[in-house]
C-alpha positions in Angstrom: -18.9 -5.0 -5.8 -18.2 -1.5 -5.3 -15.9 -1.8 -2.6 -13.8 -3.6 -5.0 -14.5 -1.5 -8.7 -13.7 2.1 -6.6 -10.2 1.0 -5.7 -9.5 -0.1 -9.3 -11.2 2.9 -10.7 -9.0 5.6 -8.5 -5.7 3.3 -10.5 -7.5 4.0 -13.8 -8.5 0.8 -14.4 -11.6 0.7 -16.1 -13.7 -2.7 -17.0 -16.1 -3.2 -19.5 -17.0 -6.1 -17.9 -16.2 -7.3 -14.6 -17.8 -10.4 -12.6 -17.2 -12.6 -10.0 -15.5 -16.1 -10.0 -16.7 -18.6 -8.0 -13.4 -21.0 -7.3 -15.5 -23.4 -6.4 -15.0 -24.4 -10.2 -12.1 -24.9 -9.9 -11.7 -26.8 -7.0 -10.2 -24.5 -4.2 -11.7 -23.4 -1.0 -9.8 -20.4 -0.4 -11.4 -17.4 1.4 -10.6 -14.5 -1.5 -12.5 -13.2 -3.5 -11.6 -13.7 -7.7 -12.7 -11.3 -10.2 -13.0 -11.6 -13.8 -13.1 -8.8 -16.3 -12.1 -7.1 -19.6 -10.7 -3.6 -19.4 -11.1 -1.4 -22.4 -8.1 -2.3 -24.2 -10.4 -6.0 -24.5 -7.7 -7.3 -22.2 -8.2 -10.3 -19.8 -8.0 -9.5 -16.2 -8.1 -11.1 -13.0 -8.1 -9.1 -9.9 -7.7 -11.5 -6.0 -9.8 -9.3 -3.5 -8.2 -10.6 -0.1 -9.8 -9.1 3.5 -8.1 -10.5 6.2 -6.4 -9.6 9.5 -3.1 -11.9 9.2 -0.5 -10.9 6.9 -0.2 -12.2 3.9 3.4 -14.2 3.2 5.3 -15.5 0.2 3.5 -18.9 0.9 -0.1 -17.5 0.2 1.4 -15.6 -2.7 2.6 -18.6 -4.6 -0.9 -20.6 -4.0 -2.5 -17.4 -6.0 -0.4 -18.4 -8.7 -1.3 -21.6 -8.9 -4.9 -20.9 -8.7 -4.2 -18.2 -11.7 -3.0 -21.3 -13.6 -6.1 -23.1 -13.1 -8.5 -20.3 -13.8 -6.2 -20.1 -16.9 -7.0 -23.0 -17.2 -10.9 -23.7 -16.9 -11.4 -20.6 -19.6 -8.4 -21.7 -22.1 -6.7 -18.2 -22.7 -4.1 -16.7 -20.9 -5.2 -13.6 -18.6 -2.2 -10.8 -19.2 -3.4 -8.4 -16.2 -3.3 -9.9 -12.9 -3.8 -7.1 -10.2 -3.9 -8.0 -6.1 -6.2 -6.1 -4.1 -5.0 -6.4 -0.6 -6.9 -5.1 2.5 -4.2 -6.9 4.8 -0.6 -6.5 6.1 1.8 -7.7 3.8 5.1 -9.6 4.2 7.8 -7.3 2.1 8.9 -10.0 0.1 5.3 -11.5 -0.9 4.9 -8.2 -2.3 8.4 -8.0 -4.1 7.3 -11.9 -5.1 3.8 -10.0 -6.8 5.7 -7.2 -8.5 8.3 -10.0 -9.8 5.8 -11.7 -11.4 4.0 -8.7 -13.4 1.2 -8.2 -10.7 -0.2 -5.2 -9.8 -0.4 -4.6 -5.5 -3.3 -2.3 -4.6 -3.0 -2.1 -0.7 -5.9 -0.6 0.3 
């Protein structure tokens, strides 16, 4: 958990509470990690934790969106900050795709 909260926290983004989501609710087997939290502005966010040594393209990209839509959808509010922590290459246009839609890219 702190390999993901210090990251964040050198941003400024601070949580008053932050936990882990299991997507196993919702169906997907994907190998991220999903993180759920308020900041202190009691603001929904969800932060993907992705650790991998392939890059990550436009196609993986568009899958996180639809799994934002079904966390959206198993908690029945809309989550305003979405923030991608990637420990990864990553394709040029995946992140132009991220920062299109709103999200945050952390490459750590």
């Amino acid at each position: 958990m702190k390999s993901v909260l210090e990251p964040l926290k050198q941003e400024g983004l601070i949580f008053k509470r932050f936990e882990p989501f299991s997507l196993q609710t919702v169906g997907s087997r994907k190998k991220i990690g999903v993180y759920h939290g308020v900041d202190l502005q009691n603001r929904y966010v969800l932060v993907f934790v992705v650790e991998r040594k392939s890059r990550v393209l436009q196609k993986d990209v568009r899958e996180w969106f639809e799994l934002k839509a079904k966390i959206e959808n198993h908690y029945g509010y809309k989550i305003l900050q979405n923030i991608a922590l990637v420990r990864a290459p990553i394709c040029s246009k995946a992140k132009a795709l991220l920062e299109r839609e709103k999200w945050k890219v952390i490459v750590a």
